[in-house]
C-alpha positions as CSV (number, residue, x, y, z in Angstrom):
1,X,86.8,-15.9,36.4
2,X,83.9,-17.3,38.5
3,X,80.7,-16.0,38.3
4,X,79.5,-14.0,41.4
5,X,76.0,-14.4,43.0
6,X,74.0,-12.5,45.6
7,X,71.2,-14.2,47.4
8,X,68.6,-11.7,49.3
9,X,66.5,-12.9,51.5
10,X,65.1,-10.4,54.5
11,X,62.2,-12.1,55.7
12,X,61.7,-14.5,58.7
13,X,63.9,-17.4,59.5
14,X,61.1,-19.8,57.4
15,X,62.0,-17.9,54.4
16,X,65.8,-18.1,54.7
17,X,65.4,-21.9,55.2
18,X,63.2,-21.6,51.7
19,X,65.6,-19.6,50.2
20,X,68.3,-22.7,50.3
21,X,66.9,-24.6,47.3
22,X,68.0,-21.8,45.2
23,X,71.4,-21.6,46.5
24,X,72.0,-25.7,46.3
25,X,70.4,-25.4,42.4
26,X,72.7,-22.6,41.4
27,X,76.0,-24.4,43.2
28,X,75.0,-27.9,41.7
29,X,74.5,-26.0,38.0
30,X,78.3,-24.9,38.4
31,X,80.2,-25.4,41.4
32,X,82.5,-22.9,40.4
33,X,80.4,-19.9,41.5
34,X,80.6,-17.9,44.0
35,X,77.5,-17.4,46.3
36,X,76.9,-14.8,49.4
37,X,74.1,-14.4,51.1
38,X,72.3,-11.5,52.3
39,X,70.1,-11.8,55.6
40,X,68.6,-10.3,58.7
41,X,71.4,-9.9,61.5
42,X,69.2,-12.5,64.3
43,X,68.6,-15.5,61.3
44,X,72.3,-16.1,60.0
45,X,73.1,-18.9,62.0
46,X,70.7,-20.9,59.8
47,X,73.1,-20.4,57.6
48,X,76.3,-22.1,59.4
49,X,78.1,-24.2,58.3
50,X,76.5,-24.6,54.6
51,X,79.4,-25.1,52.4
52,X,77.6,-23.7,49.0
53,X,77.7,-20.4,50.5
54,X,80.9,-17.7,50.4
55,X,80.4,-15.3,52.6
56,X,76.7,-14.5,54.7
57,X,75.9,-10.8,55.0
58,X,73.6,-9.7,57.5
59,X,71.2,-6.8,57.5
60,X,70.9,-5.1,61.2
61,X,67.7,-3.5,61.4
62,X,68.3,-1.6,64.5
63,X,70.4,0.7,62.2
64,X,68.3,-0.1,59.4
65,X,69.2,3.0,56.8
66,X,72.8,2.9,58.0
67,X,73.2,-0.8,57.6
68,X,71.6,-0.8,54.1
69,X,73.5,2.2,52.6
70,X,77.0,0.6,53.7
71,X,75.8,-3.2,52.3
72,X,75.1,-1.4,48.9
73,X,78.7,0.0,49.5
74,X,80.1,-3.7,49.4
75,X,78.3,-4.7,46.9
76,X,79.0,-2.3,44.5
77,X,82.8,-3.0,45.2
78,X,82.3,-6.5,44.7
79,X,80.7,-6.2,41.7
80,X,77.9,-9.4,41.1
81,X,77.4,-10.8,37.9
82,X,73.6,-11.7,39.1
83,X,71.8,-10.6,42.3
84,X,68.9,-12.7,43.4
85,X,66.3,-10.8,45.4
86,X,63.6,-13.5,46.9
87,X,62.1,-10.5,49.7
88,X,59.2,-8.6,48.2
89,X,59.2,-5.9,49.7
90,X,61.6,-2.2,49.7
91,X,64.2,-2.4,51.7
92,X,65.8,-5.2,49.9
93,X,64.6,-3.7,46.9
94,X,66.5,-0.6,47.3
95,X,69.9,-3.0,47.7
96,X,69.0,-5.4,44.7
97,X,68.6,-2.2,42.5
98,X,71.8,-0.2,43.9
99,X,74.1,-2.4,44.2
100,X,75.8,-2.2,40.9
101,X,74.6,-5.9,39.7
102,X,75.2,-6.6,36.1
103,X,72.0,-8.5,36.1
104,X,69.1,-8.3,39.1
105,X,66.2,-10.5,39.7
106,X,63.1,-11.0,41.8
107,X,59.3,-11.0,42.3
108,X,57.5,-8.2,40.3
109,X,55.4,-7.6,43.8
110,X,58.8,-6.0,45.4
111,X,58.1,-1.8,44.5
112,X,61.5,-1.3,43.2
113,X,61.5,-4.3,40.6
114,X,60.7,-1.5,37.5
115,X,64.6,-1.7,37.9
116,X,65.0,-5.7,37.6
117,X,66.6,-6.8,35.0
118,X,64.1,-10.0,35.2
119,X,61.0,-10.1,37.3
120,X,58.1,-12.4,37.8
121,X,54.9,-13.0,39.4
122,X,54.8,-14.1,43.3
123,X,51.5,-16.2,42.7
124,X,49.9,-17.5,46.2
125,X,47.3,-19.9,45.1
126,X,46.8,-24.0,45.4
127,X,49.8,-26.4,44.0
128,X,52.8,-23.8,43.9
129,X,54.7,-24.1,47.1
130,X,57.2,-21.1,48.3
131,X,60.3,-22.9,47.0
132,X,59.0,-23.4,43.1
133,X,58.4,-19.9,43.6
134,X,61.6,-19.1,44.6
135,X,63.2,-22.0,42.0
136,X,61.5,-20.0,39.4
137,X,63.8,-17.1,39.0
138,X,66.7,-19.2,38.0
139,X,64.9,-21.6,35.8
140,X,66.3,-20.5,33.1
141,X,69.8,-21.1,34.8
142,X,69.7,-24.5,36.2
143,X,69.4,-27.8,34.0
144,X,67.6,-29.5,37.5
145,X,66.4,-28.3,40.6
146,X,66.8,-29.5,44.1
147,X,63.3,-28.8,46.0
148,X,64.5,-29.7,49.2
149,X,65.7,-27.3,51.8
150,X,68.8,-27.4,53.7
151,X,70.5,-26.9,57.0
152,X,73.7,-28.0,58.1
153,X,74.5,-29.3,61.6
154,X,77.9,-29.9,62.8
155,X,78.9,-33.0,64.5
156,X,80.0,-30.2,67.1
157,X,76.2,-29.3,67.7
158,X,74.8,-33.1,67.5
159,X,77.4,-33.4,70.7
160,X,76.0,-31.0,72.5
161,X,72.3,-32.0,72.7
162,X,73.1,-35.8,72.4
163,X,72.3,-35.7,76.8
164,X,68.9,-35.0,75.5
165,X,68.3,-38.3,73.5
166,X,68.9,-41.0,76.0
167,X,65.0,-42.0,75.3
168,X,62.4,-42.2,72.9
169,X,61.4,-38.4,72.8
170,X,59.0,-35.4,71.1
171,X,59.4,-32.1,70.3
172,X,56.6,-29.7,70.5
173,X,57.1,-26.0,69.4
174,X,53.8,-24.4,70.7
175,X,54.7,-20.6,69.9
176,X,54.6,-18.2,66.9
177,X,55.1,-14.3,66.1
178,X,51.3,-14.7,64.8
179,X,48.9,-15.3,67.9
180,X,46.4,-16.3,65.3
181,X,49.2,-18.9,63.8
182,X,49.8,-20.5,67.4
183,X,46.9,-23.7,68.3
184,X,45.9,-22.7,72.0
185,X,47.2,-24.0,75.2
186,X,44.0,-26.6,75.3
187,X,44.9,-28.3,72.3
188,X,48.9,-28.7,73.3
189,X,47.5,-30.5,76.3
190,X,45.9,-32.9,74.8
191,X,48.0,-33.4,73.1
192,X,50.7,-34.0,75.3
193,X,48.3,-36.4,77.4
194,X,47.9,-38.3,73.9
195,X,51.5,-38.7,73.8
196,X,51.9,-39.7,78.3
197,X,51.2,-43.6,77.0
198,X,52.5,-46.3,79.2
199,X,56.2,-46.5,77.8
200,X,58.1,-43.5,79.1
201,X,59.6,-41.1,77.0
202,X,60.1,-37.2,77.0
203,X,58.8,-34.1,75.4
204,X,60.8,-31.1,74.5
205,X,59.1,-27.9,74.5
206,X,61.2,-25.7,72.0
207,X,61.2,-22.5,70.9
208,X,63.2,-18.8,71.8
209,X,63.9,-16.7,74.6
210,X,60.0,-15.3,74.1
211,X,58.5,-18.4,74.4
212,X,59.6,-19.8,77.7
213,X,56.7,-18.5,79.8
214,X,54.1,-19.8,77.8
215,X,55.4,-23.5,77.4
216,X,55.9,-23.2,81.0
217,X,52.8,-22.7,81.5
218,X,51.8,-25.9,79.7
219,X,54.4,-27.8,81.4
220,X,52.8,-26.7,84.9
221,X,49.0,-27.6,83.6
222,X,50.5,-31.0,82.5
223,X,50.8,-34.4,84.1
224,X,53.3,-35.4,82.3
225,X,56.3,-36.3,84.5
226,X,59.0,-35.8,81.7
227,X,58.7,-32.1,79.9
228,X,61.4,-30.2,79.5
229,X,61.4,-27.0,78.6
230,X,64.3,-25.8,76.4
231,X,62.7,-23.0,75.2
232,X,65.6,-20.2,75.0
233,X,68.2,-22.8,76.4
234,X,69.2,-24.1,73.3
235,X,70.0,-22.3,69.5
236,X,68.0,-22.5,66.9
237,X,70.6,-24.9,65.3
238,X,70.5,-26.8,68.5
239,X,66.8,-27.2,68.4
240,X,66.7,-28.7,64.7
241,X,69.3,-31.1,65.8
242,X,66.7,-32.5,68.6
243,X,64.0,-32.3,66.1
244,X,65.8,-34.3,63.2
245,X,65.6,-37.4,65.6
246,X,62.3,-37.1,67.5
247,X,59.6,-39.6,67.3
248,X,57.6,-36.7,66.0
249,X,57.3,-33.1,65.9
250,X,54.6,-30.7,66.6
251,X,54.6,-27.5,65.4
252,X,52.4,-24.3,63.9
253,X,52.9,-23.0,60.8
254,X,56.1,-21.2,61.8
255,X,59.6,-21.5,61.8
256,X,59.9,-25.2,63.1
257,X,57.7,-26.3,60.6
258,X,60.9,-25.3,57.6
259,X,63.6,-26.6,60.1
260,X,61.8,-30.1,59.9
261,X,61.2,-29.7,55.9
262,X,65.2,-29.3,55.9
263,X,66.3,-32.2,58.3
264,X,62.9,-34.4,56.7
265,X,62.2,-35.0,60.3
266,X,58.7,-36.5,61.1
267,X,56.1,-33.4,61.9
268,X,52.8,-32.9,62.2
269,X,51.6,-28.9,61.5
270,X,48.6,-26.7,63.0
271,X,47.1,-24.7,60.7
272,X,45.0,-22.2,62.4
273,X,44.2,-18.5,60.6
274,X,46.3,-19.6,57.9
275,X,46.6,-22.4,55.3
276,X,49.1,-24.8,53.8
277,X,47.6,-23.6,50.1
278,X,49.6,-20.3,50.6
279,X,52.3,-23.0,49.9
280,X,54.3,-22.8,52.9
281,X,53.5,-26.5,54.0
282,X,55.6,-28.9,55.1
283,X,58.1,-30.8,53.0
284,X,59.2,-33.9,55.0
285,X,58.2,-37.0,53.6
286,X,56.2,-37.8,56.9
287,X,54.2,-35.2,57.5
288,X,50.7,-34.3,58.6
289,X,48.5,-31.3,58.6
290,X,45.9,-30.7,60.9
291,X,43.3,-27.8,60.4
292,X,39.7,-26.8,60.7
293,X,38.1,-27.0,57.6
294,X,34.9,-25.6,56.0
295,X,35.6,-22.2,57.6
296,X,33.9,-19.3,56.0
297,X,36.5,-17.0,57.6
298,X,39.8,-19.2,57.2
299,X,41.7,-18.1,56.2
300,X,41.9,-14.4,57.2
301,X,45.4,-13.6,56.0
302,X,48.8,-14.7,54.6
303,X,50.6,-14.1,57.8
304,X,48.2,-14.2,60.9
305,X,46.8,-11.4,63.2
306,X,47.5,-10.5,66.6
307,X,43.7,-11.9,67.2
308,X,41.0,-13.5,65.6
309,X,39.2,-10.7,63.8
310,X,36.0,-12.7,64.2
311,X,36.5,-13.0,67.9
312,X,35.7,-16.4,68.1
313,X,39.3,-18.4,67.2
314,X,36.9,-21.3,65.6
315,X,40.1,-22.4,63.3
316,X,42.0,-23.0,66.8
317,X,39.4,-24.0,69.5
318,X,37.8,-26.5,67.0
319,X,41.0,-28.2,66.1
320,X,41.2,-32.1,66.4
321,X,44.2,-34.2,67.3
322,X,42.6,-37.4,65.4
């Protein structure tokens, strides 16, 4: 009988797109396995389509406590031979350690990984990106590793933003859930006059639901005859579709900045309060990052902050397109 293997990964959408490597490694090892994936309810559609993957669970987290109780339910019926648990912290903690898996893994910084059955160190410091991380807990499983992310996109999809690619176009994604991660409004419009040079093409402004008012804002303050903004008019799948094809894409550190590593689509990254050292950089093979540097203060944090903590947003005000 096939081996059985659970995939956890709770975090934000970047992290599910990092989490793929280990899920293409362990179906490449021995294609024979079974592999589900757990997830949060609002990022499963990363997950479409991806034909190393069984089933994708999802985790609602506006019923939180009921939703976890009833997936460790499952679980326990379906009885893994390994469960994989790339989220450090509780929550998914309490499912890797009650679900009834013969053997559990994950990083030792998750508070319930005394009950691992293998655990190791989730080291942030320079050379050791988020997906060796990650490719680390089943290194002792797979012969060879495949670093790259991935996302699948279904001729379906390509159809249905192909109206969008009639010219040369960009893609800028100017938000974040960090304020401190997002490059301010002054530095998107230069950039986008940078990019109004004398043979006509279009920018997309992409992003959610959330983030329409703020690229619309940028649209208005522009002089650019030709941006669009999609934000919350197309899905997330949609939006890496337009991205894979773009001239170039701007992004922050953020979600955009994984869908790109997974398509290898052409991206340039702002760095603001944070840094690609954490090893969440980009992983096309052209990319660019542009940050301040020879900050005392930068940077202040693995995530971002709501606001500067200095007050002064040097790591975003100062930044230079080149």
């Amino acid at each position: 009988m096939a081996k059985k293997y659970l995939i956890i990964q709770t975090a934000f959408i970047g992290d599910v797109i990092l989490a793929t490597p280990v899920i293409e490694s362990l179906k490449k090892h021995n294609p024979e396995i079974r592999i589900d994936v757990l997830v949060k309810k609002e990022n499963s559609s990363v997950l479409d389509g991806n034909k190393s993957i069984n089933k994708v669970f999802t985790l609602d987290k506006s019923k939180k406590l009921k939703s976890i109780f009833s997936l460790i339910q499952t679980f326990r019926s379906i009885r893994y031979d390994c469960i994989i648990n790339l989220h450090r912290f509780a929550s998914s903690g309490i499912i890797c350690a009650l679900s009834g898996g013969k053997e559990t893994r994950g990083f030792s910084k998750n508070p319930l990984s005394i009950f691992y059955s293998k655990k190791i160190k989730h080291i942030i410091q320079d050379g050791i990106h988020e997906v060796d991380r990650n490719l680390s807990l089943i290194d002792d499983i797979v012969a060879e590793s495949i670093r790259k992310p991935h996302i699948d996109i279904s001729d379906e999809v390509r159809q249905s933003i192909s109206s969008y690619q009639s010219k040369k176009y960009y893609c800028l994604a100017p938000a974040s859930v960090w304020k401190t991660k997002e490059a301010p409004l002054s530095i998107w419009s230069k950039l986008i006059e940078q990019l109004n040079g004398p043979e006509e093409s279009h920018i997309f402004l992409i992003g959610g639901p959330k983030d329409f008012e703020k690229s619309e804002a940028l649209k208005k303050s522009s002089k650019h005859k030709n941006i669009i903004n999609l934000c919350g008019k197309l899905s997330l799948i949609q939006s890496a579709a337009l991205m894979q094809n773009a001239v170039r894409n701007y992004v922050n550190d953020s979600a955009p900045l994984h869908l790109a590593s997974a398509l290898n689509a052409p991206v340039s990254v702002f760095y603001c309060s944070t840094s690609p050292k954490f090893g969440f950089g980009p992983l096309s093979e052209d990319s660019k990052v542009i940050e301040v540097k020879n900050l005392d203060c930068k940077p202040c944090g693995l995530h971002g902050h709501r606001s500067c903590p200095k007050g002064h947003f040097k790591c975003g005000n100062e930044l230079k397109l080149g």
